[in-house]
C-alpha positions as a printed Julia matrix, in Angstrom:
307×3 Matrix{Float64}:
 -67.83  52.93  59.12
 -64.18  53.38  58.2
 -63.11  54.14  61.14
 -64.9   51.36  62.71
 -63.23  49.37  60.75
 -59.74  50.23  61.47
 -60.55  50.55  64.96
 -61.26  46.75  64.86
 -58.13  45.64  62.94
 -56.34  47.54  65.44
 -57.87  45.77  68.13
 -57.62  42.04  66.14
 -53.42  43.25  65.54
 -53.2   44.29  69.3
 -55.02  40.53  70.06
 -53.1   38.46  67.98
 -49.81  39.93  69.19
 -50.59  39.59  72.99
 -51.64  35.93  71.68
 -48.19  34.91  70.02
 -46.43  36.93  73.17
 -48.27  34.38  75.89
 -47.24  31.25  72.81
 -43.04  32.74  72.78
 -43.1   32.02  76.6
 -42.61  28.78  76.15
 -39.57  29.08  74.18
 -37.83  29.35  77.62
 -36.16  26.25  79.36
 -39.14  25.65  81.82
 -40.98  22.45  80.75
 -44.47  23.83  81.56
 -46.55  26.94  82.39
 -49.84  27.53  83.88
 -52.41  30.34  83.83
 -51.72  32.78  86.61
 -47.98  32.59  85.7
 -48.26  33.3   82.4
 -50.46  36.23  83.09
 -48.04  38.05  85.68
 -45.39  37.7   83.08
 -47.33  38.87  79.77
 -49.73  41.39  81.72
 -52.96  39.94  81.0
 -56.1   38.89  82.57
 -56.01  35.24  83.61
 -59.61  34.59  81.58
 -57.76  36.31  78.59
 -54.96  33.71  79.14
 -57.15  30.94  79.72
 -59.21  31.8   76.68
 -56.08  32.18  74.09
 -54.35  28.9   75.86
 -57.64  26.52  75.27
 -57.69  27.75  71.69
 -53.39  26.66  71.26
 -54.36  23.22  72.78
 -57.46  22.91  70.71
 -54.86  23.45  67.08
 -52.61  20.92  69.16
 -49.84  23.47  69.63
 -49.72  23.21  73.24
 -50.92  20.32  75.06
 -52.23  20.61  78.69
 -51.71  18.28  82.16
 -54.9   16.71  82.95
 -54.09  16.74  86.7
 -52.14  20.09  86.63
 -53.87  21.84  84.18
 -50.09  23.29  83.37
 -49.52  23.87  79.65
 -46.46  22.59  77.76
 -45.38  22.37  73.59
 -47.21  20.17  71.64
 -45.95  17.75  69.06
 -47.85  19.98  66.38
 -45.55  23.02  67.66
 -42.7   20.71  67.42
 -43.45  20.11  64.26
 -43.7   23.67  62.67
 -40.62  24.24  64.03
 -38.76  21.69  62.45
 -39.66  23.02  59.64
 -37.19  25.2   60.17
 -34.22  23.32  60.25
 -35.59  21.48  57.34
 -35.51  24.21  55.11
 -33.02  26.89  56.18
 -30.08  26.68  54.08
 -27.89  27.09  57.25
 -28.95  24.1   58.76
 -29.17  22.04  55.73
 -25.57  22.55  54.43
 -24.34  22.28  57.99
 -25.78  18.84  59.1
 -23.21  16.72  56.82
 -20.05  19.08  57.83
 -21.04  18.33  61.49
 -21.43  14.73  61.43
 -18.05  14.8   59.49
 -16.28  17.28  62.23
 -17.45  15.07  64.79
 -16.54  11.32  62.95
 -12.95  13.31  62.44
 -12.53  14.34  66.43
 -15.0   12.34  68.46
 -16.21  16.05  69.92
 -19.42  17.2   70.03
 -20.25  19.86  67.46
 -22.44  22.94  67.45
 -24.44  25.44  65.15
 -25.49  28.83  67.02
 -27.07  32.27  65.49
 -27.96  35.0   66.42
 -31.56  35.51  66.82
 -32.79  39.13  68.4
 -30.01  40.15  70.97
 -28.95  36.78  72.05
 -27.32  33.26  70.83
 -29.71  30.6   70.1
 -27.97  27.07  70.42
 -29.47  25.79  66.5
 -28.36  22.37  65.71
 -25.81  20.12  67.66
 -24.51  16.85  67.15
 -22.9   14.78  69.98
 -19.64  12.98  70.09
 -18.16  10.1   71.8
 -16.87  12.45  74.55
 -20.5   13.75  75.68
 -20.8   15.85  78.21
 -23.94  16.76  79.53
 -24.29  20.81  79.3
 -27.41  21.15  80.47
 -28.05  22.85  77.26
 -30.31  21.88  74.41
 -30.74  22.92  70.93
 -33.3   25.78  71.26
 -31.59  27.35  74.29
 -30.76  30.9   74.32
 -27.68  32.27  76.14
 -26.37  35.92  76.61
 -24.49  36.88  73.61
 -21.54  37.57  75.48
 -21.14  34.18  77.69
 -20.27  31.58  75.09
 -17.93  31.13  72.6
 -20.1   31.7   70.04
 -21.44  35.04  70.84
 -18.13  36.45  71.12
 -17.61  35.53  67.5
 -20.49  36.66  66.26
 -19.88  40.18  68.2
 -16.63  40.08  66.81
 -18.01  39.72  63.21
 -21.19  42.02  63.1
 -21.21  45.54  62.75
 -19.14  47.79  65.59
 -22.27  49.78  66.77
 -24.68  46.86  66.72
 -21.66  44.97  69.18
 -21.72  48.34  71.32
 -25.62  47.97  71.87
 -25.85  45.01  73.04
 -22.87  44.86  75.16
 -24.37  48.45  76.38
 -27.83  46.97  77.33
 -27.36  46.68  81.28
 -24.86  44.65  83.66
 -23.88  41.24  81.94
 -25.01  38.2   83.54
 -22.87  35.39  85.0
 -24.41  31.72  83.38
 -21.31  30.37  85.86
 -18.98  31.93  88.6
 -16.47  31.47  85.69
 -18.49  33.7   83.48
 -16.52  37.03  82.14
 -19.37  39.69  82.87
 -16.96  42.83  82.96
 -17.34  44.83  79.84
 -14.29  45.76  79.04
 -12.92  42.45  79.14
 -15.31  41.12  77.29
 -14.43  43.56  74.38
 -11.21  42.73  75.04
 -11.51  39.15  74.2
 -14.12  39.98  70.91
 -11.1   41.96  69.7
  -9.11  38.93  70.1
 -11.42  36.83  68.04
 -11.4   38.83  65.27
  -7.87  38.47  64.94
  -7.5   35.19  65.32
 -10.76  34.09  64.1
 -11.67  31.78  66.78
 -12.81  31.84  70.66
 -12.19  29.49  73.45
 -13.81  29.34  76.72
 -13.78  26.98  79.81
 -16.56  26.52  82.53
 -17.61  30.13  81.42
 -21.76  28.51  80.41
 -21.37  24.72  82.02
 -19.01  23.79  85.28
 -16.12  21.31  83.55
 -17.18  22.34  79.85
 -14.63  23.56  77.13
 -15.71  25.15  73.85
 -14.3   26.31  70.68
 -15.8   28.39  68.54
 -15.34  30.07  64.96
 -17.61  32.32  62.34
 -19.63  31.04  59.61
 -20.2   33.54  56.97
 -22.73  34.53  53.79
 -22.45  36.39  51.1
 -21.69  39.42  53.29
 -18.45  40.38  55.64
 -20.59  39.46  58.62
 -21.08  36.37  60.81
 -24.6   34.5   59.91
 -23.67  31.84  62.34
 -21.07  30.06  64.84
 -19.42  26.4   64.5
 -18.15  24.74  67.11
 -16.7   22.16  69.32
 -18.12  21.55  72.79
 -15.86  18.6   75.09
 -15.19  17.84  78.53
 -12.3   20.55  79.42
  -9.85  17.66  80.88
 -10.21  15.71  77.53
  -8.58  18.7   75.93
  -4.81  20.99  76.4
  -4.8   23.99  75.93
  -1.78  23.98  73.22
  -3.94  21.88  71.3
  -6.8   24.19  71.58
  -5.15  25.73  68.09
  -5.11  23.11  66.09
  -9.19  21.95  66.72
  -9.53  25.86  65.6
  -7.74  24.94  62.37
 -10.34  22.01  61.97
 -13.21  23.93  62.67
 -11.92  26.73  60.16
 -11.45  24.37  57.59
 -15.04  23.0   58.11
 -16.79  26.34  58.37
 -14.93  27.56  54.8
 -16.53  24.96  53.52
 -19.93  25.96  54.95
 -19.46  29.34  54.24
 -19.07  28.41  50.27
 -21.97  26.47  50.38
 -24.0   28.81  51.51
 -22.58  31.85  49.15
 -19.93  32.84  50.84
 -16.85  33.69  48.36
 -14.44  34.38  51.27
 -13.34  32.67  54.07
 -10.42  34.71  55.61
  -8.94  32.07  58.26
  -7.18  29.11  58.68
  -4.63  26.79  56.07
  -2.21  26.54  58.78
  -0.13  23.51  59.12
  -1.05  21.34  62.05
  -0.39  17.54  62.45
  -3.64  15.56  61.36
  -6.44  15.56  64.11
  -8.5   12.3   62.12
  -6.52   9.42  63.37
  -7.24   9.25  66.9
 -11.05   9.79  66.4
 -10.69   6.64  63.8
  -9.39   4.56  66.81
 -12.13   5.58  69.5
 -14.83   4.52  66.72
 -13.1    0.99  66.5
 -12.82   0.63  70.11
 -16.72   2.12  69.77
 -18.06  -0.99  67.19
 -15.41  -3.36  68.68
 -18.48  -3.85  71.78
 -15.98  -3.16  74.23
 -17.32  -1.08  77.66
 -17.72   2.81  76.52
 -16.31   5.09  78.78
 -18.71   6.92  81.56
 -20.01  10.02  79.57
 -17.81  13.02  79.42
 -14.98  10.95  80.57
 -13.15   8.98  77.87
 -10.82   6.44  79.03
  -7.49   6.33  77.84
  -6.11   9.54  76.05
  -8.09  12.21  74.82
  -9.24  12.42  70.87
  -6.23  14.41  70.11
  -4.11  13.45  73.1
  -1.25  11.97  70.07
  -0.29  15.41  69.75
   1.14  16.16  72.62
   4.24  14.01  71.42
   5.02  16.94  69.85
């Protein structure tokens, strides 16, 4: 009987995980899924698909397309995983620092972690100088094509960096993408000097980022903040100075969330807040906006190019 026994929580285990695999493909960017898809992917029978997908819509986790019959997240899936952001102390202490960072600037701001061996996009807040990315929070990216994956390479342990820059050829998100490894150290090496990363067009055509570590208790990264903004909006000189912002904003986080040091930034720069005060007024004045992603006028820190 014993071994009955096992042999059926085995089997239950060996269910429930093929179950949760077929629910984690639709974590991915595609909107919806259907049954003989999801069972070339996973490896399954298409009645064993069928069966686990009818009991996901029936708990109101997925919901299905009465003409298609193609599955997609439900609003009770939506739910459980807002949850989440809710309660993780990350996200909690970060929301008011980001909607500060992006009153100060007018730039979008973004939260990204590492979750398994790649960057998943957390939290973001947009600014007046949207542009679209394509991107959404949820999205996962290759550790080694944004801004914030070089950080957090830079600022995890050496031999857990070597892995996953070791797993196979890197893959290009954009022609612009660095995919040669020893570049790509190259440029992790520079972020942990300088405590920041920039990129341009490397994940979206025309998109600039900026990105710098958030950190625990610990020496290592437990997230990335950063800016996200149309690249013409932005010089490159002044790509420096939003660093120093962001650094100032993520010691902050960092404290908050039992960090004790903060080893970057409290370097003089010329103010950044005053030209984001003037594209709010023009903003509330009811005046026409500017297209999205292309502000009219100067950029949020174009003043400091007077010198």
């Amino acid at each position: 009987m014993a071994g009955t026994d096992d042999s059926e929580k085995l089997e239950g285990m060996k269910s429930l995980r093929s179950s949760l695999r077929l629910l984690l493909e639709f974590a991915g960017e595609q909107r919806d899924l259907g049954v003989a898809e999801l069972s070339q992917r996973c490896g399954l029978s298409k009645s064993q698909v069928s069966k686990v997908l009818a009991v996901f819509a029936e708990c109101r986790l997925l919901v299905q397309d009465p003409d298609t019959r193609r599955y997609a997240v439900g609003a009770r899936l939506f739910a459980l995983g807002s949850r989440f952001v809710t309660y993780d102390v990350l996200c909690r202490e970060a929301m008011p620092v980001m909607r500060d960072l992006v009153s100060r600037t007018g730039h979008s701001v973004r939260l990204s972690v590492l979750e398994g061996d790649d960057v998943l996009y957390l939290l973001g807040f947009e600014g007046l100088y949207f542009v679209d990315t394509g991107w959404r929070a949820g999205t996962w990216l290759p550790v080694h094509s944004t801004s914030a994956g070089r950080v957090l390479l830079a600022f995890m342990r050496p031999e857990r960096a070597d892995r996953l820059l070791d797993r196979g050829p890197l893959r290009a998100v954009t022609d612009r993408t660095v995919t040669d490894p020893v570049e790509v150290r190259r440029l992790v090496g520079l972020a942990r000097q300088r405590g920041y990363v920039t990129q341009r067009g490397e994940t979206t055509p025309g998109l600039g980022t900026i990105a710098v570590p958030v950190f625990g208790a610990g020496t290592e990264a437990v997230g990335s903040l950063g800016f996200a903004f149309p690249s013409h909006t932005v010089n490159v000189r002044d790509e420096p100075r939003l660093a120093e912002v962001l650094h100032g904003a993520a010691r902050v986080l960092s404290q908050r969330i039992g960090g004790t040091v903060y080893p970057f930034g409290n370097r003089h720069h010329p103010p950044l807040e005053a030209p984001a005060r003037e594209a709010l007024k023009t903003k509330r004045s009811g005046r026409e906006p500017a297209a999205a992603g292309k502000p009219r006028g100067r950029s949020p820190i174009s003043p400091l190019d007077r010198g």
